[in-house]
PyMOL Python script that loads the backbone (N, CA, C, O; Angstrom):
from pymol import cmd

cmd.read_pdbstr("""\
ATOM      1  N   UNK A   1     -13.154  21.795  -0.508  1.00  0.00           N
ATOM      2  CA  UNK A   1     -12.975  20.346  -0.567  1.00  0.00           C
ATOM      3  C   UNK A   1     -12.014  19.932   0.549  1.00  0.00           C
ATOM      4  O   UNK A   1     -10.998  20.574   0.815  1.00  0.00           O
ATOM      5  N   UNK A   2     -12.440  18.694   1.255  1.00  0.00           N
ATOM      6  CA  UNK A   2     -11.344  18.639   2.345  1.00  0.00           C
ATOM      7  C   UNK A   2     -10.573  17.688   2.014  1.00  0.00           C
ATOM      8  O   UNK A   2     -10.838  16.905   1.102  1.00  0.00           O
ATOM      9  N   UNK A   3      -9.326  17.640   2.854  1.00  0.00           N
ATOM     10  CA  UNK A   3      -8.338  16.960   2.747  1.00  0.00           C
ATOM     11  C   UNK A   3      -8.106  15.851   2.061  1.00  0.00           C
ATOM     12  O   UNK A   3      -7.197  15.554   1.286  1.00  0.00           O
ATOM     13  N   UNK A   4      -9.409  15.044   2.588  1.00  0.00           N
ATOM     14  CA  UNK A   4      -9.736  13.430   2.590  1.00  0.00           C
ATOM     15  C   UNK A   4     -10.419  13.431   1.366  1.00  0.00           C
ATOM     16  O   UNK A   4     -10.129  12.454   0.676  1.00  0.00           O
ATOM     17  N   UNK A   5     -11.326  14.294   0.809  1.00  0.00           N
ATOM     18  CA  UNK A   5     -11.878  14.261  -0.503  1.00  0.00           C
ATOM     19  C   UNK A   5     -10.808  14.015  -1.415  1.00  0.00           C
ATOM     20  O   UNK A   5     -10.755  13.166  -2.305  1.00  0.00           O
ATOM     21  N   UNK A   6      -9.968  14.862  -1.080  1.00  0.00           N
ATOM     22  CA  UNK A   6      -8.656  15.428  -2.586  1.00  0.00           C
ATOM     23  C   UNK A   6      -7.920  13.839  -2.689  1.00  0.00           C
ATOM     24  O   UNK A   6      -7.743  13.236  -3.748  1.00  0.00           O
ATOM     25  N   UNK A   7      -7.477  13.246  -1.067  1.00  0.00           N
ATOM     26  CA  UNK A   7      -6.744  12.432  -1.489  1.00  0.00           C
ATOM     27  C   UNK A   7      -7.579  10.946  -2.006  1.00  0.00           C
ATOM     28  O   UNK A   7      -7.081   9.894  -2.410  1.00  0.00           O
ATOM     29  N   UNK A   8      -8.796  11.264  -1.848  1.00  0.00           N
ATOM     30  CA  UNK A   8      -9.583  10.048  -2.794  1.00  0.00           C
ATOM     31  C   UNK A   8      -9.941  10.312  -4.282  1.00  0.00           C
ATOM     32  O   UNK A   8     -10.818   9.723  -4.914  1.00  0.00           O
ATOM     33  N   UNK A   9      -8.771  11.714  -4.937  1.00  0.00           N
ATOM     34  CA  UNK A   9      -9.016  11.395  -6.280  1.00  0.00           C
ATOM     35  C   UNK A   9      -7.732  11.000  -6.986  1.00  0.00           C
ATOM     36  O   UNK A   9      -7.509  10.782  -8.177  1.00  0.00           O
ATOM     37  N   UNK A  10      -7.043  10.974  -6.043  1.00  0.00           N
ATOM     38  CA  UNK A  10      -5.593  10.441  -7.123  1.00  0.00           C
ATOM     39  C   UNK A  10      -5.618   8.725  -7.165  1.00  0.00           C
ATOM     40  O   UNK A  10      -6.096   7.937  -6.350  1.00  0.00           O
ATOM     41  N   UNK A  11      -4.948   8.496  -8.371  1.00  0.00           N
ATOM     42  CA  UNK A  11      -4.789   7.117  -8.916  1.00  0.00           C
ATOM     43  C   UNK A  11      -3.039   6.990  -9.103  1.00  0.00           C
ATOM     44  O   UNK A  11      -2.345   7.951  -9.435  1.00  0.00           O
ATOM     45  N   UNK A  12      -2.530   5.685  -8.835  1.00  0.00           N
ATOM     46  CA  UNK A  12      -1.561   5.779  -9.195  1.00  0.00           C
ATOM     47  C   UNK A  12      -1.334   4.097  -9.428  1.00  0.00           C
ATOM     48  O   UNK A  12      -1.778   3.115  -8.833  1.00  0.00           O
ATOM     49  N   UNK A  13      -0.370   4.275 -10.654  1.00  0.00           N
ATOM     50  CA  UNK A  13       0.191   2.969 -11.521  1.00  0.00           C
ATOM     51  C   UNK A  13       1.157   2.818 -11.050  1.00  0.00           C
ATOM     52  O   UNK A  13       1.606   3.773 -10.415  1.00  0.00           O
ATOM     53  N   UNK A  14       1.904   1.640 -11.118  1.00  0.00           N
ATOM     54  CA  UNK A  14       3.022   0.947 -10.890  1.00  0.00           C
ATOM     55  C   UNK A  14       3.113   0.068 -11.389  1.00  0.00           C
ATOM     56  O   UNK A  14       2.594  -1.016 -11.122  1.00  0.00           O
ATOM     57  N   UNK A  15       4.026   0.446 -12.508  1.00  0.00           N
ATOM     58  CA  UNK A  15       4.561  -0.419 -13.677  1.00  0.00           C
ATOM     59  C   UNK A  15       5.961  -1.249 -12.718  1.00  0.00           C
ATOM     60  O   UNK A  15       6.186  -0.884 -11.564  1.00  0.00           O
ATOM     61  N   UNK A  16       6.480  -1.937 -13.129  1.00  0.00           N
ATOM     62  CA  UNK A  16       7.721  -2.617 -12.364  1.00  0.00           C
ATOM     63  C   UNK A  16       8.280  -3.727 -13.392  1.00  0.00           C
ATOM     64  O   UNK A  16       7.576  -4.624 -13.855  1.00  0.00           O
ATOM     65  N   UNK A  17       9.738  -3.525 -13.701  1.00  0.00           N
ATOM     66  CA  UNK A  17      10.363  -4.831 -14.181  1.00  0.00           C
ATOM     67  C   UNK A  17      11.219  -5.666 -13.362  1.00  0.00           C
ATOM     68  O   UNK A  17      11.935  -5.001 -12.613  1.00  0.00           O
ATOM     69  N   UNK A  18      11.353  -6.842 -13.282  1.00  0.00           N
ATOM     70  CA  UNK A  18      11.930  -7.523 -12.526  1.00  0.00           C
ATOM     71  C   UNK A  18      13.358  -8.170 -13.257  1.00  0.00           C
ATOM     72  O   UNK A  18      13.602  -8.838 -14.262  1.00  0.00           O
ATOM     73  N   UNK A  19      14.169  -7.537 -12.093  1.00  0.00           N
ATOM     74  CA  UNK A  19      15.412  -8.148 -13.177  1.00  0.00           C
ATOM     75  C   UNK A  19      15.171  -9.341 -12.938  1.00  0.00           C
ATOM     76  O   UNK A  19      14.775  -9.793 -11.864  1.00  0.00           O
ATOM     77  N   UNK A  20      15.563 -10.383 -14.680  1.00  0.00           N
ATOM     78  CA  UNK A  20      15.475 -11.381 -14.666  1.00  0.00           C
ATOM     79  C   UNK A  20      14.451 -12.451 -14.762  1.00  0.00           C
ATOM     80  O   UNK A  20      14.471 -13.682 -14.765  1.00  0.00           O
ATOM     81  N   UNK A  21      13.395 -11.363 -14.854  1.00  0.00           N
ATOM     82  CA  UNK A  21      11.910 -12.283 -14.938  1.00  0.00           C
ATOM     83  C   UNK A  21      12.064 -12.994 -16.445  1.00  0.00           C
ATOM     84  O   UNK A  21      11.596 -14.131 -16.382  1.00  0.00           O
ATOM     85  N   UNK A  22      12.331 -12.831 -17.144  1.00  0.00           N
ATOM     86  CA  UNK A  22      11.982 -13.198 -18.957  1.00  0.00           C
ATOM     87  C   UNK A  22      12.588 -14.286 -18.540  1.00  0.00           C
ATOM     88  O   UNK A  22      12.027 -15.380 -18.598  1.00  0.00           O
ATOM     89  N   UNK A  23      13.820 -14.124 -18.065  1.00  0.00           N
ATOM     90  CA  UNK A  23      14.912 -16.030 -18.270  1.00  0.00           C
ATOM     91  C   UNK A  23      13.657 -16.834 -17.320  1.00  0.00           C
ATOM     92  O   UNK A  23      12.891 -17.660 -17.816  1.00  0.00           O
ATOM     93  N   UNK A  24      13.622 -16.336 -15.630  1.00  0.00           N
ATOM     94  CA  UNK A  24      12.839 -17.559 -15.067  1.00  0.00           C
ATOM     95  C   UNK A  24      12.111 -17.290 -15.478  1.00  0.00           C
ATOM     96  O   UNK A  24      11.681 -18.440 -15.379  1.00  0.00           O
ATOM     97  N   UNK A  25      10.965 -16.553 -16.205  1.00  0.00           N
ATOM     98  CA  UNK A  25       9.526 -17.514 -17.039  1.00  0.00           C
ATOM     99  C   UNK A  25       9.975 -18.752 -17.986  1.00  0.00           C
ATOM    100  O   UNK A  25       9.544 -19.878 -18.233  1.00  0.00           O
ATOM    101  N   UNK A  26      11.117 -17.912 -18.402  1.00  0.00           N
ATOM    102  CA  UNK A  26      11.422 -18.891 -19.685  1.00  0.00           C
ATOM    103  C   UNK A  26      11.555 -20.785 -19.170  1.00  0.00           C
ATOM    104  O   UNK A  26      11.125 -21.804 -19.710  1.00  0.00           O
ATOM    105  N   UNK A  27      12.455 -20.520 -17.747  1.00  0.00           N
ATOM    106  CA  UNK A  27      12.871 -21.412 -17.184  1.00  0.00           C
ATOM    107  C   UNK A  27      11.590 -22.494 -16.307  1.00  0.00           C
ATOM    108  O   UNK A  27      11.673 -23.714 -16.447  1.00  0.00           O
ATOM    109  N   UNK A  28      10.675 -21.991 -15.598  1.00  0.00           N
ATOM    110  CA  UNK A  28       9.590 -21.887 -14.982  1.00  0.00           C
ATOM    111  C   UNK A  28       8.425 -21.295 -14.640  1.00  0.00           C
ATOM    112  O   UNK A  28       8.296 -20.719 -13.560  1.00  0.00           O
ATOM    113  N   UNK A  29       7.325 -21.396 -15.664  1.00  0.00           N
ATOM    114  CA  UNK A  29       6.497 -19.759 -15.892  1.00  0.00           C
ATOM    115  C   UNK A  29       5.652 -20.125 -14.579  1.00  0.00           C
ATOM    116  O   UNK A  29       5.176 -19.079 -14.140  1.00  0.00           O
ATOM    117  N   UNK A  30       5.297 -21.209 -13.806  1.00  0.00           N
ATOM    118  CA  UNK A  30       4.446 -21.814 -13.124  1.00  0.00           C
ATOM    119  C   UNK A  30       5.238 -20.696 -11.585  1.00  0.00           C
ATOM    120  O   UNK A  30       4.607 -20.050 -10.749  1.00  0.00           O
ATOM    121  N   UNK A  31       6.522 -20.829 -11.698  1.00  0.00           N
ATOM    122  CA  UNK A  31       7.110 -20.388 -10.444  1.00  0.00           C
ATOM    123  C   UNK A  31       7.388 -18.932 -10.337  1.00  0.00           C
ATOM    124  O   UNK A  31       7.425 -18.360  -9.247  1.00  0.00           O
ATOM    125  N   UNK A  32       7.650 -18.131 -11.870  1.00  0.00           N
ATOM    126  CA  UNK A  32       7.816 -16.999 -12.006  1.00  0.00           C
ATOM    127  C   UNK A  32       6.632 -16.247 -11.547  1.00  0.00           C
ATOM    128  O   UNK A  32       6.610 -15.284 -10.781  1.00  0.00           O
ATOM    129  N   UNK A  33       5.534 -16.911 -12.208  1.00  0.00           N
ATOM    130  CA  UNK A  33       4.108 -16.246 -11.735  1.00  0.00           C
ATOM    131  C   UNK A  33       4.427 -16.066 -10.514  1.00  0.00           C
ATOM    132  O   UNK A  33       5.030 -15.037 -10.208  1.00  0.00           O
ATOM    133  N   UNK A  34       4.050 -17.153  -9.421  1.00  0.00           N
ATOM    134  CA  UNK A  34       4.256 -17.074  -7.972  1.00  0.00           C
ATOM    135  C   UNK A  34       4.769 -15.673  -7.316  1.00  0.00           C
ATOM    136  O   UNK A  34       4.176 -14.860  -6.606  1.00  0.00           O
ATOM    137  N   UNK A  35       6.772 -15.719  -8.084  1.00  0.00           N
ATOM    138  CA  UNK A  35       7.311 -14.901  -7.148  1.00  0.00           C
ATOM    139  C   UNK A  35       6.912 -13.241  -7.747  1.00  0.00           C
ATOM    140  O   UNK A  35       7.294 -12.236  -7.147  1.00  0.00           O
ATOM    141  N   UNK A  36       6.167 -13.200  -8.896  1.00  0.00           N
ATOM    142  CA  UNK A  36       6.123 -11.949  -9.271  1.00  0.00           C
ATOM    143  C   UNK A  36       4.250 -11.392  -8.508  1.00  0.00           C
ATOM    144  O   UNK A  36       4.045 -10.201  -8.275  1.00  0.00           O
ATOM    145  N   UNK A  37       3.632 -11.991  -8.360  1.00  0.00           N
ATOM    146  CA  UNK A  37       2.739 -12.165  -7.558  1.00  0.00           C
ATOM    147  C   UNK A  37       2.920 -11.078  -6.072  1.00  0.00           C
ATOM    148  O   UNK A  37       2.579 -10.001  -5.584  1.00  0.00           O
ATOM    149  N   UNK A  38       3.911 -12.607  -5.800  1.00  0.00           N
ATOM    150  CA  UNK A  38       4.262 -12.378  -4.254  1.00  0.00           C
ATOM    151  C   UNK A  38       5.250 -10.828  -4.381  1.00  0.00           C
ATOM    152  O   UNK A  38       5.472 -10.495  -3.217  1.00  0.00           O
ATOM    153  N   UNK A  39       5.762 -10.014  -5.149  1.00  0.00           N
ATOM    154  CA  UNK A  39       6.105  -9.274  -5.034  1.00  0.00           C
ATOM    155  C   UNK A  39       5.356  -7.883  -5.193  1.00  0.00           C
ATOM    156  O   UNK A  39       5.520  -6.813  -4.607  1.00  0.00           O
ATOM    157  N   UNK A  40       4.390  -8.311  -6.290  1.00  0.00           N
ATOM    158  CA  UNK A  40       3.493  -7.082  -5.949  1.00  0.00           C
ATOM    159  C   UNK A  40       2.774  -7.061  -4.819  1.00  0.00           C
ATOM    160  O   UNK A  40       2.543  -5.971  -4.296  1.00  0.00           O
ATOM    161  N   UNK A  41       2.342  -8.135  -4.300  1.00  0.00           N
ATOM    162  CA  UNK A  41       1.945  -8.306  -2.957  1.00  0.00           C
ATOM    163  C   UNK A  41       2.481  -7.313  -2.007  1.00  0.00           C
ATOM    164  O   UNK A  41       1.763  -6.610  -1.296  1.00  0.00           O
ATOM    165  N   UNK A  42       3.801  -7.281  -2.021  1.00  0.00           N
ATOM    166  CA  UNK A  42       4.708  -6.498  -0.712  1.00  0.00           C
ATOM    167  C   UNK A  42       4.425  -5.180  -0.932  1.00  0.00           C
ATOM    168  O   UNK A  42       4.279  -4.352  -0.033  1.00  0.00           O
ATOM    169  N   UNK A  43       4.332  -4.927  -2.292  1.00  0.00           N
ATOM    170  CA  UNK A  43       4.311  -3.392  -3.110  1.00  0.00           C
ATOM    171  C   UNK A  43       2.857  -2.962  -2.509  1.00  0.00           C
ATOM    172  O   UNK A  43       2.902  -1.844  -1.995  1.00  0.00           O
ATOM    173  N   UNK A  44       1.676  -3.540  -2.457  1.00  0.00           N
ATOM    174  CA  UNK A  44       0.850  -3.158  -2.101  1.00  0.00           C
ATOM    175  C   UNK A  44       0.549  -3.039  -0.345  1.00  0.00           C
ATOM    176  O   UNK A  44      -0.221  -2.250   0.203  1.00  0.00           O
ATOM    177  N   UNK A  45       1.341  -3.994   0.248  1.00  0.00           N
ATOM    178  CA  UNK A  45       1.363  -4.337   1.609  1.00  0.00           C
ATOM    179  C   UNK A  45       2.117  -2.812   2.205  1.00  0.00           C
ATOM    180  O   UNK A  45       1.970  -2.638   3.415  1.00  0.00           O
ATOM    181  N   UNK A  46       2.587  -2.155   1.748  1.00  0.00           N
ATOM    182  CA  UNK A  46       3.505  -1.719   1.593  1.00  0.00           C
ATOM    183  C   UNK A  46       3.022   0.531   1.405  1.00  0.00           C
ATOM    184  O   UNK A  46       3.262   1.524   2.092  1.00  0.00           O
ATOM    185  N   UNK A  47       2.359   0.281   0.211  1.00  0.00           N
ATOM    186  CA  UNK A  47       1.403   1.446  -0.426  1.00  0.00           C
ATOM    187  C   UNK A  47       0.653   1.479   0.602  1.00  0.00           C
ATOM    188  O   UNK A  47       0.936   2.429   1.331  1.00  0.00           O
ATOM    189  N   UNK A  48      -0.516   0.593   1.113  1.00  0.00           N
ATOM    190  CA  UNK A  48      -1.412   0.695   1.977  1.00  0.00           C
ATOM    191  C   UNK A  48      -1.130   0.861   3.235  1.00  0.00           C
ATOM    192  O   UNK A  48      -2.082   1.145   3.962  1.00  0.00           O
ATOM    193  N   UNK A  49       0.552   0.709   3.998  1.00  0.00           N
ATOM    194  CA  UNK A  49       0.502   1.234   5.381  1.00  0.00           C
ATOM    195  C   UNK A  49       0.993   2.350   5.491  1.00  0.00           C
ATOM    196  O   UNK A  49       1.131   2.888   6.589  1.00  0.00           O
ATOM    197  N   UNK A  50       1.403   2.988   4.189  1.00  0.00           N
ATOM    198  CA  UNK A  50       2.176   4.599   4.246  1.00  0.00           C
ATOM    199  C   UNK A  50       1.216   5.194   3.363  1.00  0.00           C
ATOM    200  O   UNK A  50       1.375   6.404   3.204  1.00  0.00           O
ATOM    201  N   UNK A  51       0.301   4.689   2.771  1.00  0.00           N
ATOM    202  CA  UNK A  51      -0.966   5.590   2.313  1.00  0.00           C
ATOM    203  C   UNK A  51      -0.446   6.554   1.070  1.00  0.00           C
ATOM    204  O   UNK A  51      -1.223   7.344   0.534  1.00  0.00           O
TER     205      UNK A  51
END
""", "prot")
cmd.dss("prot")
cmd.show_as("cartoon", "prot")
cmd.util.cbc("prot")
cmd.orient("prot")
């Protein structure tokens, strides 16, 4: 099996808590969405250029 096979069978999760998310939902769920969004965003921006 080559290289490139093996590394197209792993999966990986990423759970993440955000300090402080519960108060701003509580405070603004419209805006919390947004920035928690925009943060997995980076997480993936991120995964995908270091592979």
């Amino acid at each position: 099996m080559t290289e490139e096979r093996l590394l197209s069978k792993f999966a990986f999760i990423l759970h993440a808590d955000l300090a402080g998310s519960t108060a701003l939902v509580q405070q603004n769920e419209e805006l919390a969405h947004k920035l928690i969004q925009e943060t997995f965003r980076r997480f993936s921006d991120i995964i995908t250029k270091y592979k």
